[in-house]
TORPA-4810 file (N, C-alpha, C, O; in nm, 3 decimals):
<nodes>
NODE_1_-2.425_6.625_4.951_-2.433_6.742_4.866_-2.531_6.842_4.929_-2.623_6.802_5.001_X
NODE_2_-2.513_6.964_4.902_-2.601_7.063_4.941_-2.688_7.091_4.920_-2.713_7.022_4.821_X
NODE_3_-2.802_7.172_4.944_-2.943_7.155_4.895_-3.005_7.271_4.725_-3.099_7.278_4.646_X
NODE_4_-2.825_7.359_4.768_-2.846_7.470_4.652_-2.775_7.352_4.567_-2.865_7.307_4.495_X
NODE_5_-2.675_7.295_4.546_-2.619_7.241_4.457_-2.676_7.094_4.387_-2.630_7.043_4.284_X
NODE_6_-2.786_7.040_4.467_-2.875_6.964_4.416_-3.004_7.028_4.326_-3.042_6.970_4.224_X
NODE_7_-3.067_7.151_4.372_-3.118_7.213_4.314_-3.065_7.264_4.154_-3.137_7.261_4.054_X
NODE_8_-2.927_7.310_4.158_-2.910_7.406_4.092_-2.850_7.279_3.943_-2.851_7.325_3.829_X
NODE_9_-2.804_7.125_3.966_-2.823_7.040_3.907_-2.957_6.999_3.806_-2.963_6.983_3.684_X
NODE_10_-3.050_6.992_3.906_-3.173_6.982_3.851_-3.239_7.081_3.763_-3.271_7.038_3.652_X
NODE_11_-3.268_7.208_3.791_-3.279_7.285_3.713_-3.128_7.303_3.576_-3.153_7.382_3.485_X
NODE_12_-3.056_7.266_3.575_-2.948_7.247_3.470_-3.019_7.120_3.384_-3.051_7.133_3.266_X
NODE_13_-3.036_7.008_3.451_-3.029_6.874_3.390_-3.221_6.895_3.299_-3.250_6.828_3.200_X
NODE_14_-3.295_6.971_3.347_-3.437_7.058_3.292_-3.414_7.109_3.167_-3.436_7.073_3.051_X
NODE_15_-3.342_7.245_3.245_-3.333_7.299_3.084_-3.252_7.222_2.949_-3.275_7.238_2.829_X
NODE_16_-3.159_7.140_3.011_-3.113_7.081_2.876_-3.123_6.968_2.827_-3.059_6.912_2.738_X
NODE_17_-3.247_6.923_2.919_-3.359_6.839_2.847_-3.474_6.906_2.748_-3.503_6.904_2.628_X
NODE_18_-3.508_6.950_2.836_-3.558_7.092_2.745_-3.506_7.151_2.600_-3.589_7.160_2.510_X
NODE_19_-3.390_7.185_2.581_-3.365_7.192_2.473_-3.353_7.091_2.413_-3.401_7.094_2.300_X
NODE_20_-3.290_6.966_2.458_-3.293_6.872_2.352_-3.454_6.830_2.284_-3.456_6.785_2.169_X
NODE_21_-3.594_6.848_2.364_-3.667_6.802_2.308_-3.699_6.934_2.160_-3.730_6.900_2.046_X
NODE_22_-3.674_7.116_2.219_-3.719_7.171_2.137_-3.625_7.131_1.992_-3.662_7.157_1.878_X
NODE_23_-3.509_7.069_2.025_-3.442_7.043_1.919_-3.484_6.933_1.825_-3.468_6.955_1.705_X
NODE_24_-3.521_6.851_1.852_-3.626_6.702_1.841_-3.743_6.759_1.747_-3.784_6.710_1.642_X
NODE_25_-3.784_6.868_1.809_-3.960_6.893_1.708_-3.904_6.990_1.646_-3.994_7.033_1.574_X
NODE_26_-3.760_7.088_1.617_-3.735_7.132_1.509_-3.705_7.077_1.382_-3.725_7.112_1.265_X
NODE_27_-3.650_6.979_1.438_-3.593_6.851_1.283_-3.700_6.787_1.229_-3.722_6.778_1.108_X
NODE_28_-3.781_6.734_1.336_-3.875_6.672_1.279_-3.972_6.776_1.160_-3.987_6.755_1.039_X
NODE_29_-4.025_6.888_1.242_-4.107_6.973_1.150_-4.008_7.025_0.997_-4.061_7.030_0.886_X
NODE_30_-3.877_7.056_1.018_-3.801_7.063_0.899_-3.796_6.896_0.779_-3.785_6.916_0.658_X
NODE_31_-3.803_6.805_0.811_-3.818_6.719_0.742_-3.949_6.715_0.688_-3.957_6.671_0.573_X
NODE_32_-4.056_6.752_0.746_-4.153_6.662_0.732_-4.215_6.837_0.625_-4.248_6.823_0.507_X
NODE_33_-4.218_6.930_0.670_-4.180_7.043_0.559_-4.107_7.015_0.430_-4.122_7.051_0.313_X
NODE_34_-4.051_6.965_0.473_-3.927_6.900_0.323_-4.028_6.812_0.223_-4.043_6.831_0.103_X
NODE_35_-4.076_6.738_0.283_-4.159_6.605_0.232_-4.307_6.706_0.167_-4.332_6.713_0.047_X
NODE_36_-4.402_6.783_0.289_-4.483_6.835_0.218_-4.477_6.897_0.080_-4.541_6.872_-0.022_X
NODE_37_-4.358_7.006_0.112_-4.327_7.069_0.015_-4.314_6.954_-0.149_-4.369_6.954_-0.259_X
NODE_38_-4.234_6.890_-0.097_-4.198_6.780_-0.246_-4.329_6.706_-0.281_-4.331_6.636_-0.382_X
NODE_39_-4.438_6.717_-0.206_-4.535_6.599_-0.251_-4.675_6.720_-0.291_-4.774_6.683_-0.354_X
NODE_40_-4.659_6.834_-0.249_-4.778_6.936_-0.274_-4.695_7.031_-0.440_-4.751_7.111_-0.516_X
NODE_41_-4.585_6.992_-0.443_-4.552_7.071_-0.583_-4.625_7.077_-0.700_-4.682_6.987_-0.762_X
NODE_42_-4.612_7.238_-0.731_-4.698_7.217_-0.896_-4.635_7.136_-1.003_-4.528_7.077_-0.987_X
NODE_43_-4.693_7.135_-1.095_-4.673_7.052_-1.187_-4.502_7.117_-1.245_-4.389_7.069_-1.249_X
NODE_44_-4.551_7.220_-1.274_-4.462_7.331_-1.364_-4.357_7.346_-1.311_-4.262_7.363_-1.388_X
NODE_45_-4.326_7.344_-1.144_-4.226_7.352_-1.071_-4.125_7.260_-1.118_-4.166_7.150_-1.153_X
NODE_46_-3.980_7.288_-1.128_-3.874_7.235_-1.158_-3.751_7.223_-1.022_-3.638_7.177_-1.009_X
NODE_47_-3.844_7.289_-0.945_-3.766_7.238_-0.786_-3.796_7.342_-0.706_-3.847_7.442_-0.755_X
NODE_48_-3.764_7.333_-0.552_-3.783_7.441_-0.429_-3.690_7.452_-0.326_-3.597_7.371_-0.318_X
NODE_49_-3.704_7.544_-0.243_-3.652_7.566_-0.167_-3.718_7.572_-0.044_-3.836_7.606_-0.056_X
NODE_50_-3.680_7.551_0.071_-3.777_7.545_0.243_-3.709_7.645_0.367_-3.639_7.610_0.462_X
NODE_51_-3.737_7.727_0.346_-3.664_7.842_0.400_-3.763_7.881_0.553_-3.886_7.875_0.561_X
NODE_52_-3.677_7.916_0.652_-3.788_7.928_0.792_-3.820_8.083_0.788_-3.725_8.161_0.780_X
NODE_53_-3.955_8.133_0.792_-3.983_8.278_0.866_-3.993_8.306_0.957_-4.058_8.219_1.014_X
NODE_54_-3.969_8.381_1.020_-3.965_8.381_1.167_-4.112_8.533_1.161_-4.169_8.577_1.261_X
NODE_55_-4.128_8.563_1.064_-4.260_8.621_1.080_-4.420_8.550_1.025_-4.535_8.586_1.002_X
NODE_56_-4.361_8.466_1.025_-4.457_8.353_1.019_-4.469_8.220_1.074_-4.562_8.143_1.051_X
NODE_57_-4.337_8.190_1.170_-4.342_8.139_1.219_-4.346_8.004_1.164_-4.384_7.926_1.252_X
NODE_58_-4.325_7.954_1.068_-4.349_7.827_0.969_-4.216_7.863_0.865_-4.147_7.963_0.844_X
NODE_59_-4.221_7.702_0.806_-4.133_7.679_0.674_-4.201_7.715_0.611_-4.319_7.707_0.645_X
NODE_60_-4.171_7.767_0.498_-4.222_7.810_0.360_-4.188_7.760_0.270_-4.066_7.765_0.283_X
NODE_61_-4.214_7.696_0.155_-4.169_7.605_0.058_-4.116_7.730_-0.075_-4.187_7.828_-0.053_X
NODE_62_-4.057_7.750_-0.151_-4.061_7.883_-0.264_-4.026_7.783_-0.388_-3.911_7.746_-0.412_X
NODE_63_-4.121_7.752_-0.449_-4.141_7.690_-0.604_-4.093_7.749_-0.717_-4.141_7.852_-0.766_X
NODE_64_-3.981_7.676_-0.771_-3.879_7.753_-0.890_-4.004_7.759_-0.979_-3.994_7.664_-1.057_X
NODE_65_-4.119_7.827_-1.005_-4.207_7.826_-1.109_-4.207_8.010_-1.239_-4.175_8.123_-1.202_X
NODE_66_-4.248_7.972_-1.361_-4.281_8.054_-1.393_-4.380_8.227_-1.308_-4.381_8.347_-1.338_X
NODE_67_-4.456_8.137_-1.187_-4.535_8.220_-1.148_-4.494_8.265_-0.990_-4.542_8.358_-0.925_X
NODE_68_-4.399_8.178_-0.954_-4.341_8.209_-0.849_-4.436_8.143_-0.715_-4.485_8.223_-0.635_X
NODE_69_-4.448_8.066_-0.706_-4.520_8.016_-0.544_-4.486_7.964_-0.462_-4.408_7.870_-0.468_X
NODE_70_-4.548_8.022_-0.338_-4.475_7.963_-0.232_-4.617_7.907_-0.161_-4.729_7.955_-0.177_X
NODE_71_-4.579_7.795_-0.080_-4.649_7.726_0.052_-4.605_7.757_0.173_-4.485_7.761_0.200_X
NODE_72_-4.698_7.782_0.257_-4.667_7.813_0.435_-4.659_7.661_0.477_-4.779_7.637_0.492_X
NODE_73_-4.601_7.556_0.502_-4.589_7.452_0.611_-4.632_7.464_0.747_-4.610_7.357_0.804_X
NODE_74_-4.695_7.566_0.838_-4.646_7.559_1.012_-4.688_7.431_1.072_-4.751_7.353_1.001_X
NODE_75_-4.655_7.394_1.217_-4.648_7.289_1.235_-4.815_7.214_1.238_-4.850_7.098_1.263_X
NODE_76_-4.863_7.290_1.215_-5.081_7.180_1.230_-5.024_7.101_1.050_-5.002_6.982_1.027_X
NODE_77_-5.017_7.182_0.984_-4.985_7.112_0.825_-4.850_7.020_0.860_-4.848_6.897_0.849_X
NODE_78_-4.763_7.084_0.894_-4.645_6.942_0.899_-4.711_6.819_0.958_-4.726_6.716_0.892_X
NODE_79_-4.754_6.834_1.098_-4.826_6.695_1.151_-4.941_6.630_1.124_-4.958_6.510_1.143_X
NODE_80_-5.030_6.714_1.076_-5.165_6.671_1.081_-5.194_6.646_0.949_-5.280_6.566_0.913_X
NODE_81_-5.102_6.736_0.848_-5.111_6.689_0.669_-5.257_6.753_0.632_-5.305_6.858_0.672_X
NODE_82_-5.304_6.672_0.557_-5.458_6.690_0.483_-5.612_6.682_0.606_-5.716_6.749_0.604_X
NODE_83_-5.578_6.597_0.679_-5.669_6.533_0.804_-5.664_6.678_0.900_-5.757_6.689_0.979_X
NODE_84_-5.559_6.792_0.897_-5.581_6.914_0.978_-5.703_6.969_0.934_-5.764_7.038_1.016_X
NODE_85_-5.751_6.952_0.819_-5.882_7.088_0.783_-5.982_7.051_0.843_-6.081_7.124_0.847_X
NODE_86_-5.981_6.932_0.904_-6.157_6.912_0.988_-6.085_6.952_1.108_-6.121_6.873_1.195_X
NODE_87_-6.027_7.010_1.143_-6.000_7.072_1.269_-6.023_7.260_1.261_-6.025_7.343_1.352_X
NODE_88_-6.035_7.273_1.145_-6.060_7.378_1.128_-6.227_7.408_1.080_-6.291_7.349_0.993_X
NODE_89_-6.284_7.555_1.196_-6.448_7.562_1.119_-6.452_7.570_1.001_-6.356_7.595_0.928_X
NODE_90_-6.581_7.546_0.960_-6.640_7.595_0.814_-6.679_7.699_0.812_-6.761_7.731_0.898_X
NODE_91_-6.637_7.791_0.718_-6.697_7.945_0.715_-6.743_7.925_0.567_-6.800_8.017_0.507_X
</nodes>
């Protein structure tokens, strides 16, 4: 085989490894959004929805509530849960 057509393999067999992993940490962060959302609900809430922003870059949870609330999920809260805030300073 040739040296462009071994190349041009490899860079193929990359990128769509590549996507398969970005595809891998999209599902995962959508589930695990799913789960936050259901386990951080208000009381009052009677169900939600997990909708992606792309100006925020995170799932958003939107709580069928009288008062209307929503939660940001992005991925430090999907993975890291409650144990993320000591990663964050104290102000």
């Amino acid at each position: 085989m040739s040296r462009v057509v071994r190349w041009f393999l490899a860079v193929l067999a990359s990128g769509l490894l590549a996507l398969v992993a970005v595809g891998l940490v999209g599902v995962a962060w959508n589930d695990r959004a799913d789960d936050v959302c259901r386990e951080q609900a208000p009381q009052a809430a009677v169900g939600y929805t997990v909708t992606w922003e792309w100006s925020e870059f995170a799932y958003v949870c939107d709580y069928h509530t009288p008062t209307r609330q929503t939660k940001r999920v992005g991925i430090i809260d999907a993975f890291h849960g409650e144990g993320g805030q000591r990663h964050r300073p104290e102000r």
